[in-house]
N, C-alpha and C positions, 0 to 999 in steps of 0.2 A: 504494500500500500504506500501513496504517495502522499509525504503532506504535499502544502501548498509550495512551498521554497524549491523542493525537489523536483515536482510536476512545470514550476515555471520555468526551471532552470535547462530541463531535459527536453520539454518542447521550444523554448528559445531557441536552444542549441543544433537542436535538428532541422526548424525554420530555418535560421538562418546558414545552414550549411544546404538548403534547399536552394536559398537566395542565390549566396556565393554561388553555386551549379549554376543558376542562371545567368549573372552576370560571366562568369568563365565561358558559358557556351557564346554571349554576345560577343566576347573577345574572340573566341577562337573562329566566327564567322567574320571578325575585322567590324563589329556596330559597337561604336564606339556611346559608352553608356556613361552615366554622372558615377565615379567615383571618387571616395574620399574626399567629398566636400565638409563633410564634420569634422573632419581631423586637421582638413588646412584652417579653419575656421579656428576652432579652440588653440592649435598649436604653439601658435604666439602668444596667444594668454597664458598658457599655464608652463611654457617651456621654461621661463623665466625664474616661476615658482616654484618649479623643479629643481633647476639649476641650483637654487639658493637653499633647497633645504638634503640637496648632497644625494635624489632620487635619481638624476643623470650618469653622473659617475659611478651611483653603486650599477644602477644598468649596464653601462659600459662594463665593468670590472666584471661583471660576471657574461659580457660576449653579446649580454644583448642586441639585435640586429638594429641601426639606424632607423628613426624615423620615416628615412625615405627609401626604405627596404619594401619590395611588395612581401616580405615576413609580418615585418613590423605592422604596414596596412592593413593585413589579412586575420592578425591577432586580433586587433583594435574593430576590425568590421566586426570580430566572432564576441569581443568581449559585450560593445555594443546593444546585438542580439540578445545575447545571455540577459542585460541591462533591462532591454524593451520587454523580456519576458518576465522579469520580477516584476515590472512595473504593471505590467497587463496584470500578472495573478494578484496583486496587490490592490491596485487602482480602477482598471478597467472591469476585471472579470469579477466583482465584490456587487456590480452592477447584477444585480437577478434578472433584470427585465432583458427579454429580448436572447435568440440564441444565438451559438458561439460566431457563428457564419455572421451573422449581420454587427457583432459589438467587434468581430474584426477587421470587417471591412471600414467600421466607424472608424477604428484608430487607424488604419491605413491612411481611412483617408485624411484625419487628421494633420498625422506626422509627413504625410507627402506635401500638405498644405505648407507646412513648418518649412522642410526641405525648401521645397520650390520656390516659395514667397521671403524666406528671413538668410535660408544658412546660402545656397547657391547665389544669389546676387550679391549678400557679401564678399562672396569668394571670386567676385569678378566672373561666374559664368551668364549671370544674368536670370530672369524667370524658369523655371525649370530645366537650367543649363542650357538655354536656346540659342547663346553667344557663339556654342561651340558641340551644341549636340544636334541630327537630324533629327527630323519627328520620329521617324523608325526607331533613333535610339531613345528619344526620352519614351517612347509608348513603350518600347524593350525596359526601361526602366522601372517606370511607374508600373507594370507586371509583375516584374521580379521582387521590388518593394510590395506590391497587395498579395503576392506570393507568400512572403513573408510573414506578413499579418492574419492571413489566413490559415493558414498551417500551424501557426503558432495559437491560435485561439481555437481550431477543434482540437490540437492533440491538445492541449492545455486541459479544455474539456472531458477526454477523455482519460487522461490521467489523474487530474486532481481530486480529492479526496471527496465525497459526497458531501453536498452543504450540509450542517444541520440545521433545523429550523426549531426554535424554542415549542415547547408545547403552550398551545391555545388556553386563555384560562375557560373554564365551564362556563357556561351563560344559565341559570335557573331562574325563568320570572319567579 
């Protein structure tokens, strides 16, 4: 049996190693899709705070791969994942109303919202990376991402532990 920690963590993980599969097939057909716009986004914020509290160099010392490693990227997508799935069995999936199909398509579409409106035109690619992506790729993307969210909210479903529901008090007129 799964609690909840373990159930998010394990459909997270399999979502987004769904995901990856998909963005690797766009690569490996040459459709060039948005990646690592979260990691260019944060990297200068927090690189600094890194640096200062000695979490760079202990990396380094022990071989860790560069940030600009597709190691380093592909860690960071998968850690992410794992991230968006506590957050769904915590946040989203606490939501009773509605099945797992449709509360994952909600954050889908949510966090693509996020994506495409706040973190990509920060990052100089512009509205859903449109400076530098075809339609083909961002439609390849925005799939692989509801890819994501989907997979991730029925096995969630399916793993996580049964709600309980309090017992009813008696009603006697």
């Amino acid at each position: 049996m799964f609690n909840r920690l373990n159930a998010s963590l394990l459909a997270g993980l399999v979502a987004i190693l769904v995901n990856t599969a998909a963005l690797k097939l766009a690569d490996a057909i040459g459709l060039a899709t948005a990646h690592g716009g979260l990691l260019r986004l944060i990297g200068p914020w927090i690189g600094t705070p890194l640096g200062w509290l000695g979490v760079s160099n202990l990396w380094r010392s022990m071989g860790g791969p560069p940030a600009s490693s597709a190691a380093f990227q592909t860690g960071f997508h998968i850690v992410v994942g794992l991230a968006m799935g506590v957050f769904y069995a915590f946040a989203i999936d606490p939501i009773r109303r509605g099945k797992a199909l449709l509360k994952g398509l909600l954050y889908a579409a949510a966090v693509w919202c996020l994506n495409a409106a706040v973190v990509l035109p920060l990052t100089g690619e512009g509205f859903a990376g449109a400076r530098h992506l075809s339609v083909a790729g961002m439609v390849w993307f925005g799939a692989a991402h509801t890819l994501f969210f989907v997979v991730l909210a029925l096995l969630h479903e399916k793993l996580r532990p049964a709600p309980r529901f309090l017992p009813q008090p008696m009603y006697h007129p």
